[in-house]
N, C-alpha and C positions, 0 to 999 in steps of 0.2 A: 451378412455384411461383407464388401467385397473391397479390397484396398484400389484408389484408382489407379490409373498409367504413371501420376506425380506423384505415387504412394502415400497419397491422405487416405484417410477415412472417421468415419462419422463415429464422435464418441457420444451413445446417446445421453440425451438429458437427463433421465434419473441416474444416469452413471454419476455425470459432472458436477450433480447436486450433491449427493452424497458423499462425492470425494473431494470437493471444496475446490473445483476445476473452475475457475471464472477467465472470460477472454486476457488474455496475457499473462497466465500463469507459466512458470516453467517448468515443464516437466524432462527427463529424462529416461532412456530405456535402460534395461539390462536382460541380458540374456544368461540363461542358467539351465544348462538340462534341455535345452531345444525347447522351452518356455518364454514369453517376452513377454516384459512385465515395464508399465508406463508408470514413474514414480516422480507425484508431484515434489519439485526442489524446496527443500526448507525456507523460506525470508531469511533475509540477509546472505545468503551465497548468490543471490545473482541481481539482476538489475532493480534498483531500487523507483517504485511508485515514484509520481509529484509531489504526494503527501509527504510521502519518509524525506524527500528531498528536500523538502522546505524546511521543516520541522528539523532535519541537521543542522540545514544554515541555520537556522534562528539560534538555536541551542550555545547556550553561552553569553547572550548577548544581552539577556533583562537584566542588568546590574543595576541599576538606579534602584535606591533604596526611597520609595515611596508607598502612601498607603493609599487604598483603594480610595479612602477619600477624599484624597489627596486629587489623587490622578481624576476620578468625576470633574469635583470640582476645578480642575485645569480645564478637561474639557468642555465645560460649562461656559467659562468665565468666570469675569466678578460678578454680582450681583449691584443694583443702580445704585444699592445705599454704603457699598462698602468703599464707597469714594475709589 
């Protein structure tokens, strides 16, 4: 495996699998001993998914105190006999 001219190179697939490497992961290097070693960044030290994004904003916000049948039944409507 050869690093190119833009200094990428190809981590293969059963690496990425194993180490839980998915497109947009972050990773970081370090060097120790003339050894360089690629270490995926923990979640939450760096940029957060759409998922996590949303799931923040929302957080906090279901305060209305109703019950699930409460809430059906809204989104239902009345029913024709309940005047």
């Amino acid at each position: 495996m050869r690093i190119t001219s833009k200094g990428q190179v190809t981590i293969p697939q059963d690496v990425r699998d194993r180490a839980g490497l998915m497109p947009g992961t972050d990773v970081t290097f370090e060097i120790e001993a003339g050894v360089v070693r690629l270490i995926k960044t923990m979640s939450g030290g760096g940029r957060q998914t759409r998922g996590q994004k949303l799931v923040e904003g929302l957080r906090g916000h279901g305060d209305f105190k109703m019950s699930t049948d409460e809430i059906v039944a809204l989104m239902r409507g009345f029913a024709a006999d309940d005047g």
